[in-house]
Backbone as ProteinMPNN parsed JSONL, in Angstrom:
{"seq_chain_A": "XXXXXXXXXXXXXXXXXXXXXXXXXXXXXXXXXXXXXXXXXXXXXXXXXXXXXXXXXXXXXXXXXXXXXXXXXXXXXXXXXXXXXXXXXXXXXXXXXXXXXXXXXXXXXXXXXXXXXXXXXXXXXXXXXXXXXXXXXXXXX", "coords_chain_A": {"N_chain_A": [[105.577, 123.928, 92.498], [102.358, 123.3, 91.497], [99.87, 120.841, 90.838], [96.434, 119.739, 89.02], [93.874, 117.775, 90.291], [91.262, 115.324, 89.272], [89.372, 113.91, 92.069], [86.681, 111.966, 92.794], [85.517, 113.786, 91.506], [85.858, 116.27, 92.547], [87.723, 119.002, 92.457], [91.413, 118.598, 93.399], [94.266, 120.528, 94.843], [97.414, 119.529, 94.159], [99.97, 120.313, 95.852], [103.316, 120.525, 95.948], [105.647, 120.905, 98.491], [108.064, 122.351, 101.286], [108.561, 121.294, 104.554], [108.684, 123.693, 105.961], [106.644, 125.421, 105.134], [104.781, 123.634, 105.038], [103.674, 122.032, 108.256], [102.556, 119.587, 108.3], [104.129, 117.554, 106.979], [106.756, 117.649, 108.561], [106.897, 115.315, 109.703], [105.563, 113.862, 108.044], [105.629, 112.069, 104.662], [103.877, 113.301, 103.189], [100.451, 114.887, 103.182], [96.894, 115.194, 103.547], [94.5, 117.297, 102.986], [91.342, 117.048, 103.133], [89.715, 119.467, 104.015], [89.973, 121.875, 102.221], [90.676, 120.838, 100.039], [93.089, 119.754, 99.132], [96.527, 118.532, 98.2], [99.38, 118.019, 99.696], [102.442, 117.185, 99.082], [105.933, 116.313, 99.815], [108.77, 118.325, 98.798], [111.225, 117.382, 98.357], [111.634, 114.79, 98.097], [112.406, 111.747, 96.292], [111.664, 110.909, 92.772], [110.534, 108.592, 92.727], [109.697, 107.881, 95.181], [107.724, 110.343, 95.468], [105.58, 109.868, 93.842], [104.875, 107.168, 94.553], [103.857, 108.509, 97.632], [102.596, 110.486, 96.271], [100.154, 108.462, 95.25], [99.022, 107.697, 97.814], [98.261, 109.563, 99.25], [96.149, 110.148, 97.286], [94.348, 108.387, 97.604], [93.472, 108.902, 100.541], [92.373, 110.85, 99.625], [90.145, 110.441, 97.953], [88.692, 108.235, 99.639], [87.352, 109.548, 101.302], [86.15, 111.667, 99.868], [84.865, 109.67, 98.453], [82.934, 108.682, 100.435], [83.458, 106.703, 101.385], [85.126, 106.633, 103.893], [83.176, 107.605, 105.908], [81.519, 105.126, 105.93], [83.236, 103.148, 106.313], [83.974, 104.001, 109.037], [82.027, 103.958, 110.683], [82.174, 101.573, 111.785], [83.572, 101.757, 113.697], [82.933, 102.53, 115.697], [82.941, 105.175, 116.651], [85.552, 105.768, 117.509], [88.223, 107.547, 116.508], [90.318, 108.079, 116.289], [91.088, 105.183, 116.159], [90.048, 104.445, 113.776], [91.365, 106.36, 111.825], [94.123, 105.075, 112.208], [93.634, 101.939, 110.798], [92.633, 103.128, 108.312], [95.126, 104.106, 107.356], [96.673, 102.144, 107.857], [96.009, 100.529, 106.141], [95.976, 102.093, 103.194], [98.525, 102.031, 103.09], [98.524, 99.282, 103.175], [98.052, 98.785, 100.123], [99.117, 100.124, 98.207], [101.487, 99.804, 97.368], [100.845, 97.471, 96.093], [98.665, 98.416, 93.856], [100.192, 100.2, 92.715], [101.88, 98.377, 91.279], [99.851, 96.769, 89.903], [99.211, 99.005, 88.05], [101.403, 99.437, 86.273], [101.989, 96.659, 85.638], [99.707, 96.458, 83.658], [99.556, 98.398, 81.837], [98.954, 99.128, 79.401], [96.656, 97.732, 79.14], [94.574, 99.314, 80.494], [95.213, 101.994, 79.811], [93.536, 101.65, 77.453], [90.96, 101.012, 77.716], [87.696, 102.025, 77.617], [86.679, 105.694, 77.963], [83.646, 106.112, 78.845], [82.171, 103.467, 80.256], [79.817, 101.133, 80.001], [77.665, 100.057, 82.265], [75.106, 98.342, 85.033], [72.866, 99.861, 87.074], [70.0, 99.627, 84.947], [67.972, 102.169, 83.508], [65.087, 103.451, 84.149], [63.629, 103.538, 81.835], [65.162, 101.307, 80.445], [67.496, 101.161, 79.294], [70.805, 101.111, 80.225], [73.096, 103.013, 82.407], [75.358, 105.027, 82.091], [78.542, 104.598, 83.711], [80.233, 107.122, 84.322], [78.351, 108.566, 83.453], [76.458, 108.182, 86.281], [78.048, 108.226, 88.37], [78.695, 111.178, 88.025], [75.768, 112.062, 88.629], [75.666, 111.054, 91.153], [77.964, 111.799, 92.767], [80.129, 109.975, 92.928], [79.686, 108.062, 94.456], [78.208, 108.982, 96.748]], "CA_chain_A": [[104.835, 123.32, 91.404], [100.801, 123.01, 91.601], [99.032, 120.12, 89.584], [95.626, 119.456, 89.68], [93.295, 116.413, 90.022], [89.624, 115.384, 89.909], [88.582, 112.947, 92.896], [85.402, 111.839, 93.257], [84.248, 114.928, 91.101], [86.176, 117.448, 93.477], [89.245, 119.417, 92.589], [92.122, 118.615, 94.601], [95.109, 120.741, 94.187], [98.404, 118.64, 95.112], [101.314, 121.005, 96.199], [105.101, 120.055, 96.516], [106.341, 121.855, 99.352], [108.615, 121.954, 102.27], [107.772, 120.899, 106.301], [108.936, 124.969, 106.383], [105.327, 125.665, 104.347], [103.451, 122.996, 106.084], [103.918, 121.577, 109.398], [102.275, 118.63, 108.467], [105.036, 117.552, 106.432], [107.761, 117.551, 109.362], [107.164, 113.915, 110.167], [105.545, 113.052, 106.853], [105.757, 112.702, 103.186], [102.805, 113.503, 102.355], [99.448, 114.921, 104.101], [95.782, 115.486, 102.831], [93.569, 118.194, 103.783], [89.937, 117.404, 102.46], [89.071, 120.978, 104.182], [90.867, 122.657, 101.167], [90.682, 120.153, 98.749], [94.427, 119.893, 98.737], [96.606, 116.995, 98.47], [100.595, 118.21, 100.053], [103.547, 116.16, 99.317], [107.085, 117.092, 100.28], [109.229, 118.37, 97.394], [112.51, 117.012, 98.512], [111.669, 113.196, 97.887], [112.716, 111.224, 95.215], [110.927, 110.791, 91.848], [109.828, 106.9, 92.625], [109.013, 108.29, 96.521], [106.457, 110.896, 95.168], [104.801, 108.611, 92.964], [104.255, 106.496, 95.814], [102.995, 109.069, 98.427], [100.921, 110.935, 95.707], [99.358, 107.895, 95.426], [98.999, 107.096, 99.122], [97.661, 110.593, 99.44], [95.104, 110.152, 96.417], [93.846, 107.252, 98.363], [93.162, 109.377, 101.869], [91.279, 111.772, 99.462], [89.295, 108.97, 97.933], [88.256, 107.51, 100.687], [86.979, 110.985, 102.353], [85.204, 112.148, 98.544], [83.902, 109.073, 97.718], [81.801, 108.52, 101.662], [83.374, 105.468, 102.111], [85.82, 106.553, 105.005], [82.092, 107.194, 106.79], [81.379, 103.777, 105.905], [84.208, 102.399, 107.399], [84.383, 104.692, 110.385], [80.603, 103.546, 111.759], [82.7, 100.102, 111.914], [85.152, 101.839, 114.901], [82.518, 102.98, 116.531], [83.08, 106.726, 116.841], [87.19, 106.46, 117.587], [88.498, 108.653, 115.598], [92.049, 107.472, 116.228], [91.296, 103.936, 115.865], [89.61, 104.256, 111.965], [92.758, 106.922, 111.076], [94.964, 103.71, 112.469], [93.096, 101.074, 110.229], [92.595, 103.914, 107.03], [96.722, 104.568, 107.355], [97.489, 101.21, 107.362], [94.777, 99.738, 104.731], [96.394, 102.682, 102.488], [99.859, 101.39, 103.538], [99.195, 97.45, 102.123], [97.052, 98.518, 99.192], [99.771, 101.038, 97.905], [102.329, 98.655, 96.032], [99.891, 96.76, 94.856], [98.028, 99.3, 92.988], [101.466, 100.558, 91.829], [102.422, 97.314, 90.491], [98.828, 96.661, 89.069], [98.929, 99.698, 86.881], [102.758, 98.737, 85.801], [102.086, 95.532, 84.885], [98.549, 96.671, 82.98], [99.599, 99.888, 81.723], [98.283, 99.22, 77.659], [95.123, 97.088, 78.625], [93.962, 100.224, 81.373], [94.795, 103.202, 78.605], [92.826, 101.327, 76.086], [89.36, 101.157, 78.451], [86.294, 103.366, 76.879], [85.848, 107.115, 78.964], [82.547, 105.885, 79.773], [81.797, 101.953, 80.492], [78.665, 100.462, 80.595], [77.755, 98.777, 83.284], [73.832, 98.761, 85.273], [71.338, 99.232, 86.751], [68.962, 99.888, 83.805], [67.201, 102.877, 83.89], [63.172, 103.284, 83.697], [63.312, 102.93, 80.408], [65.36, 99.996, 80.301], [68.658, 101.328, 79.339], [72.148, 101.052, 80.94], [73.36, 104.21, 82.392], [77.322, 104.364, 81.983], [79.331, 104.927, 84.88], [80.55, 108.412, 83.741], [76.599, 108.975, 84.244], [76.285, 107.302, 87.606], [79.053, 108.735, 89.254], [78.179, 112.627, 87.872], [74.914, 111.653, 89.242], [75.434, 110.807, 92.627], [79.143, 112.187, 93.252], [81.724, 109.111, 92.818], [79.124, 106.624, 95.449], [77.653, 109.797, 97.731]], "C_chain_A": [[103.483, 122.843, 91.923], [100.869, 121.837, 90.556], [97.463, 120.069, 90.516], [94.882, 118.14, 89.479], [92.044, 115.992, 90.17], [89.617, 113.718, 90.48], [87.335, 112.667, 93.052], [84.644, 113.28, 92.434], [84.757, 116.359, 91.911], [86.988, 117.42, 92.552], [90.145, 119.53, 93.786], [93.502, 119.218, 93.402], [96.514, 120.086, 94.576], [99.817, 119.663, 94.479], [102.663, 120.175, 96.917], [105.396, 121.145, 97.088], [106.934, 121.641, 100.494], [108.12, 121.524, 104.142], [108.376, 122.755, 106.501], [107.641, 125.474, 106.428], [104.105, 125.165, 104.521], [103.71, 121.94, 106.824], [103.761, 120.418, 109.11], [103.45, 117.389, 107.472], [106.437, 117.327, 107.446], [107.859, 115.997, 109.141], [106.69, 112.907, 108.941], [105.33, 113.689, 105.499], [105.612, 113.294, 102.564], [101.174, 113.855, 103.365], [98.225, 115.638, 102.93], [94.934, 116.611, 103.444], [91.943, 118.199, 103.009], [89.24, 118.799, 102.733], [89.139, 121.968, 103.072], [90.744, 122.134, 99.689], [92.048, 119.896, 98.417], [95.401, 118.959, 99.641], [98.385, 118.238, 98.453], [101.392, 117.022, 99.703], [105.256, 117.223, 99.586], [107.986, 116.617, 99.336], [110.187, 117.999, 97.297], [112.698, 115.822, 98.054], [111.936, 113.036, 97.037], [111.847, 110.677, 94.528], [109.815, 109.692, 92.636], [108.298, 107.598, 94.367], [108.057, 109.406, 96.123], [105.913, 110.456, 94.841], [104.515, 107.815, 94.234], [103.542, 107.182, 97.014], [101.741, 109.734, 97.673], [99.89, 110.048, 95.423], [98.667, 107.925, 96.623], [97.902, 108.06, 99.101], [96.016, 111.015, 98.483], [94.177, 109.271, 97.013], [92.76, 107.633, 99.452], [91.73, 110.406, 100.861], [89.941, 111.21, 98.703], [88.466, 109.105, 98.155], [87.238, 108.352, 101.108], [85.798, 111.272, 100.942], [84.219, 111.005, 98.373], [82.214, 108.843, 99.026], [82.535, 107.232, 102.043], [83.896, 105.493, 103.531], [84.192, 106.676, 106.183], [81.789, 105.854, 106.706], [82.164, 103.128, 106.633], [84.638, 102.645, 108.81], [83.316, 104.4, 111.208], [81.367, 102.435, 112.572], [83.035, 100.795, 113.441], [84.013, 102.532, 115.864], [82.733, 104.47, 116.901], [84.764, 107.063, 117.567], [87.648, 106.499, 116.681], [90.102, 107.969, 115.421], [92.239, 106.461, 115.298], [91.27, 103.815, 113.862], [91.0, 105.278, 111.344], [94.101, 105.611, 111.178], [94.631, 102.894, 111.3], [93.135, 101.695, 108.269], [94.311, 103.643, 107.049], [96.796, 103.127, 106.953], [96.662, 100.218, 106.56], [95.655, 100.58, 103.198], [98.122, 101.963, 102.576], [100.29, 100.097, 102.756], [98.708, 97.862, 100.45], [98.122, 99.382, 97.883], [100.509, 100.139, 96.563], [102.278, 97.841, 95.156], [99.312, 97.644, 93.583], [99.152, 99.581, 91.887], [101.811, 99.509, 90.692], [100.995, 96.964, 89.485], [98.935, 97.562, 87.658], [100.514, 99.71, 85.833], [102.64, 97.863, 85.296], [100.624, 95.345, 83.503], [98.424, 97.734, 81.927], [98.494, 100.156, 80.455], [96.677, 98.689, 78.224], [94.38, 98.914, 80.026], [93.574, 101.893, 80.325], [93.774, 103.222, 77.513], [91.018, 100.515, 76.943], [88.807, 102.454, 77.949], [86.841, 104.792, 78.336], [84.598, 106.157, 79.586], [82.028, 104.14, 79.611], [80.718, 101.836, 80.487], [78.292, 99.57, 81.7], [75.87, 99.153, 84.168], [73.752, 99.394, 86.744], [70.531, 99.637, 85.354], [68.267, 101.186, 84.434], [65.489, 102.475, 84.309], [62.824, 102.643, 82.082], [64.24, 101.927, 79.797], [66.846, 100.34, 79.702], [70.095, 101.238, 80.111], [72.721, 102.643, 81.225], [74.622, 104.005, 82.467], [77.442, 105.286, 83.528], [79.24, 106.17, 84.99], [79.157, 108.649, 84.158], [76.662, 109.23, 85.611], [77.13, 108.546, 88.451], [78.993, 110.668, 89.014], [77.121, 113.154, 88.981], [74.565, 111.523, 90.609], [76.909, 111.234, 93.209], [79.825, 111.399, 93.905], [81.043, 108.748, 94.192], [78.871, 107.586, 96.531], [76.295, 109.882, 97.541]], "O_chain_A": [[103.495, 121.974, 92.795], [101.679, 121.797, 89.63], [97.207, 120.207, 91.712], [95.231, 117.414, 88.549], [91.55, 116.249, 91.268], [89.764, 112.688, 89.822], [86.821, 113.556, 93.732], [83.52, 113.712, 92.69], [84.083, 117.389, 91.865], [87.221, 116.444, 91.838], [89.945, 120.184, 94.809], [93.801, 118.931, 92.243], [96.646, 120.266, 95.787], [100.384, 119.761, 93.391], [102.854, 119.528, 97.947], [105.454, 122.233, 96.515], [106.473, 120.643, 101.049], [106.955, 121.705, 104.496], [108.432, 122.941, 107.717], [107.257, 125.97, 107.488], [102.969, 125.616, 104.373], [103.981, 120.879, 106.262], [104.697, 119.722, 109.505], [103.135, 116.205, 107.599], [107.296, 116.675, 106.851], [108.773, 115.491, 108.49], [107.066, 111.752, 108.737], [105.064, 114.831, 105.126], [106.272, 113.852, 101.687], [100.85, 113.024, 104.213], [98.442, 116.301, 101.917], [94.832, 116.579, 104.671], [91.477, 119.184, 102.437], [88.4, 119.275, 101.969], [88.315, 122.882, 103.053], [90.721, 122.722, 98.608], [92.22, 119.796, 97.202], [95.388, 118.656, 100.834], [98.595, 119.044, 97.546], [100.996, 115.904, 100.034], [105.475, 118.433, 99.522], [108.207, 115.463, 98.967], [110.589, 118.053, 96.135], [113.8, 115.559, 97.573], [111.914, 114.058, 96.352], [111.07, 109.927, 95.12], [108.661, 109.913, 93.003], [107.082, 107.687, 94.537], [107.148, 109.208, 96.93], [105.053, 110.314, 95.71], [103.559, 108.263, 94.868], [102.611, 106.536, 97.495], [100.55, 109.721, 97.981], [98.754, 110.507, 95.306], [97.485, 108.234, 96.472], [96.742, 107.67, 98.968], [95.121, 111.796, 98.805], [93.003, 109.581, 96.812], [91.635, 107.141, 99.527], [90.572, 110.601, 101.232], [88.817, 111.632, 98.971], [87.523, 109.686, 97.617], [86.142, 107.824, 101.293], [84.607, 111.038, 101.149], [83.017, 111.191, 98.187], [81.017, 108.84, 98.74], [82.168, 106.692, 103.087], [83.442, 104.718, 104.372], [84.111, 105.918, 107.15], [81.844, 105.357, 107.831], [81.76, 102.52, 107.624], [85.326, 101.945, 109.553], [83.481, 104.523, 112.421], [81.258, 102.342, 113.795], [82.617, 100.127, 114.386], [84.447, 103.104, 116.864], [82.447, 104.532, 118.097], [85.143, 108.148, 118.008], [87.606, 105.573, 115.871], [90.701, 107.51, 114.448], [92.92, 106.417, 114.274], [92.06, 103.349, 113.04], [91.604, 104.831, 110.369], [94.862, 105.366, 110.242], [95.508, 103.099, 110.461], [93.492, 101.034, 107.294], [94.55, 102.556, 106.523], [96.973, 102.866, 105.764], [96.958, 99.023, 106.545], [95.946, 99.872, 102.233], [98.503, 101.326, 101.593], [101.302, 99.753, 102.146], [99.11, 97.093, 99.577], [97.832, 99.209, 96.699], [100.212, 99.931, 95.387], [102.9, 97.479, 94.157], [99.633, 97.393, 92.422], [99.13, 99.336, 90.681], [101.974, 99.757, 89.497], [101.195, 96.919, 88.271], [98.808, 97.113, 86.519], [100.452, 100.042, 84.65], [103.174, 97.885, 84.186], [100.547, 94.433, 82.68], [97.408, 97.933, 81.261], [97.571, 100.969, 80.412], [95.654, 99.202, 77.771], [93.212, 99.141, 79.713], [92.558, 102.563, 80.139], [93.29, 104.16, 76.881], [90.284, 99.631, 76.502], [89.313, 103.574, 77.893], [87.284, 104.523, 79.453], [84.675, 105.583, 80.672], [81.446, 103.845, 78.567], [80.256, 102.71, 81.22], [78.708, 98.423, 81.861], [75.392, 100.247, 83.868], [74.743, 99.323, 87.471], [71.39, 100.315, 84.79], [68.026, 101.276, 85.638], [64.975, 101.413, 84.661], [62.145, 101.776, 81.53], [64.09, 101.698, 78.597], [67.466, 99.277, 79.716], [69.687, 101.66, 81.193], [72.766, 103.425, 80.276], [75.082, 102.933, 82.86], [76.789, 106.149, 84.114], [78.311, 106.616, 85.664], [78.94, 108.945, 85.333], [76.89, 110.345, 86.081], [76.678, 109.552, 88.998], [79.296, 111.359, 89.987], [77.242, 114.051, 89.815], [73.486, 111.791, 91.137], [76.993, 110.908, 94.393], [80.217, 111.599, 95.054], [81.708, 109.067, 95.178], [79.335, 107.124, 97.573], [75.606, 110.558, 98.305]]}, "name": "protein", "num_of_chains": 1, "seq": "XXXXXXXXXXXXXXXXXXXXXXXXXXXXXXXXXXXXXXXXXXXXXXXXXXXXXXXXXXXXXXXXXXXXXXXXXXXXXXXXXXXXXXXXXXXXXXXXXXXXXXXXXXXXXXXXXXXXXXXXXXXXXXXXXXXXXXXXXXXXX"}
Protein backbone atom coordinates (compact mmCIF):
# COMPACT_ATOMS: atom_id res chain seq x y z
CA UNK A 1 0.00 0.00 0.00
CA UNK A 2 1.47 3.55 -1.29
CA UNK A 3 -0.12 6.87 0.12
CA UNK A 4 1.02 10.06 -0.63
CA UNK A 5 1.82 13.34 1.22
CA UNK A 6 2.81 16.98 0.64
CA UNK A 7 5.74 18.21 3.06
CA UNK A 8 7.02 21.34 2.86
CA UNK A 9 5.64 21.49 -0.83
CA UNK A 10 7.48 18.11 -1.77
CA UNK A 11 5.83 14.82 -2.49
CA UNK A 12 6.71 12.20 -0.18
CA UNK A 13 5.54 8.79 -0.97
CA UNK A 14 5.16 6.68 2.42
CA UNK A 15 5.45 2.85 1.72
CA UNK A 16 4.43 -0.05 4.15
CA UNK A 17 6.86 -2.64 3.68
CA UNK A 18 8.88 -5.37 5.15
CA UNK A 19 12.85 -5.20 6.65
CA UNK A 20 12.92 -8.04 3.52
CA UNK A 21 12.24 -4.74 1.00
CA UNK A 22 14.24 -2.38 3.01
CA UNK A 23 17.08 -2.98 5.20
CA UNK A 24 16.47 -0.01 6.96
CA UNK A 25 13.56 -1.38 8.57
CA UNK A 26 15.43 -4.46 10.31
CA UNK A 27 16.05 -2.52 13.48
CA UNK A 28 13.38 0.10 12.86
CA UNK A 29 9.83 1.00 12.44
CA UNK A 30 10.08 3.38 10.36
CA UNK A 31 12.94 5.18 8.15
CA UNK A 32 12.99 8.39 5.90
CA UNK A 33 14.85 8.83 2.82
CA UNK A 34 14.71 12.63 1.78
CA UNK A 35 16.94 11.34 -1.36
CA UNK A 36 13.67 9.80 -2.81
CA UNK A 37 11.23 11.70 -1.20
CA UNK A 38 9.97 8.61 0.53
CA UNK A 39 8.75 8.11 3.91
CA UNK A 40 9.06 3.74 4.78
CA UNK A 41 7.22 2.32 7.62
CA UNK A 42 7.06 -1.38 8.42
CA UNK A 43 3.76 -3.06 7.49
CA UNK A 44 3.63 -5.55 10.26
CA UNK A 45 2.97 -2.95 13.18
CA UNK A 46 -0.07 -2.29 14.75
CA UNK A 47 -2.70 0.29 13.67
CA UNK A 48 -1.96 2.78 16.87
CA UNK A 49 2.10 1.87 16.18
CA UNK A 50 1.89 3.23 12.53
CA UNK A 51 0.15 6.23 13.41
CA UNK A 52 2.82 6.93 15.71
CA UNK A 53 5.92 6.20 13.50
CA UNK A 54 4.20 7.82 10.41
CA UNK A 55 4.17 10.60 12.42
CA UNK A 56 7.69 10.33 13.82
CA UNK A 57 8.74 9.83 10.24
CA UNK A 58 6.69 12.98 8.94
CA UNK A 59 8.66 14.87 11.45
CA UNK A 60 12.38 13.62 10.07
CA UNK A 61 10.94 14.77 6.65
CA UNK A 62 9.89 18.11 8.01
CA UNK A 63 12.69 18.96 9.51
CA UNK A 64 14.99 18.07 6.28
CA UNK A 65 12.09 20.04 3.69
CA UNK A 66 11.45 22.74 5.72
CA UNK A 67 15.80 23.79 6.25
CA UNK A 68 15.43 23.70 9.69
CA UNK A 69 17.46 20.39 10.35
CA UNK A 70 20.41 22.84 8.69
CA UNK A 71 19.50 25.21 11.25
CA UNK A 72 19.86 23.03 13.93
CA UNK A 73 22.82 21.10 12.63
CA UNK A 74 25.24 24.50 12.45
CA UNK A 75 24.39 24.21 16.38
CA UNK A 76 26.57 20.58 16.49
CA UNK A 77 29.06 21.91 14.78
CA UNK A 78 29.51 19.67 11.75
CA UNK A 79 28.85 16.08 13.79
CA UNK A 80 26.75 14.47 11.92
CA UNK A 81 26.09 11.80 14.53
CA UNK A 82 25.67 14.12 17.29
CA UNK A 83 22.57 16.41 15.46
CA UNK A 84 20.96 12.74 14.15
CA UNK A 85 21.26 11.94 18.20
CA UNK A 86 19.52 15.29 19.29
CA UNK A 87 16.93 15.25 15.85
CA UNK A 88 15.95 11.34 16.99
CA UNK A 89 15.41 12.19 20.29
CA UNK A 90 13.68 15.84 19.93
CA UNK A 91 11.31 13.70 17.45
CA UNK A 92 11.05 11.04 20.22
CA UNK A 93 9.58 13.73 23.14
CA UNK A 94 7.61 15.83 20.68
CA UNK A 95 5.75 12.70 19.24
CA UNK A 96 2.94 12.05 21.96
CA UNK A 97 2.45 15.28 22.41
CA UNK A 98 1.53 16.21 18.99
CA UNK A 99 -0.57 12.99 18.99
CA UNK A 100 -2.43 13.97 21.95
CA UNK A 101 -2.66 17.70 20.78
CA UNK A 102 -4.48 16.80 17.63
CA UNK A 103 -6.83 14.22 19.77
CA UNK A 104 -7.76 16.47 22.15
CA UNK A 105 -8.30 19.47 19.30
CA UNK A 106 -9.54 17.45 16.58
CA UNK A 107 -13.00 19.90 15.74
CA UNK A 108 -11.25 23.32 16.59
CA UNK A 109 -8.00 22.22 13.95
CA UNK A 110 -10.61 20.87 11.02
CA UNK A 111 -12.51 24.03 11.33
CA UNK A 112 -9.18 26.48 10.63
CA UNK A 113 -9.46 28.52 7.09
CA UNK A 114 -7.01 26.69 4.04
CA UNK A 115 -5.29 29.87 4.00
CA UNK A 116 -4.73 32.09 7.36
CA UNK A 117 -3.75 35.42 7.45
CA UNK A 118 -1.07 36.28 9.19
CA UNK A 119 2.07 39.14 8.08
CA UNK A 120 4.32 40.70 7.00
CA UNK A 121 2.38 43.18 4.81
CA UNK A 122 3.30 43.33 1.46
CA UNK A 123 4.46 46.65 -0.55
CA UNK A 124 1.29 47.52 -0.92
CA UNK A 125 0.26 47.11 2.49
CA UNK A 126 -1.60 43.93 2.41
CA UNK A 127 -1.25 40.65 4.40
CA UNK A 128 0.01 37.83 2.40
CA UNK A 129 -1.65 34.47 3.76
CA UNK A 130 0.48 31.76 4.71
CA UNK A 131 -0.68 29.44 1.84
CA UNK A 132 1.13 32.45 -0.12
CA UNK A 133 4.25 32.62 1.99
CA UNK A 134 5.03 29.19 2.19
CA UNK A 135 4.36 28.54 -1.93
CA UNK A 136 6.63 31.43 -2.06
CA UNK A 137 9.57 30.51 -0.35
CA UNK A 138 9.08 26.55 0.05
CA UNK A 139 7.55 25.83 3.72
CA UNK A 140 10.65 28.51 5.48
CA UNK A 141 13.56 27.77 2.58
Amino acid sequence: MTQRLSICGLEYKVVYASSDDVPELIENDGHTSCATNTIYIRANLAPCRKRDTLLHEILHAFLEASGIDHFLGTTFKGDPKEYERFEETLIRLVVPSILRLVEENRGALLDIPATVKVGPKNARGKTRSKKARGARRGCGR
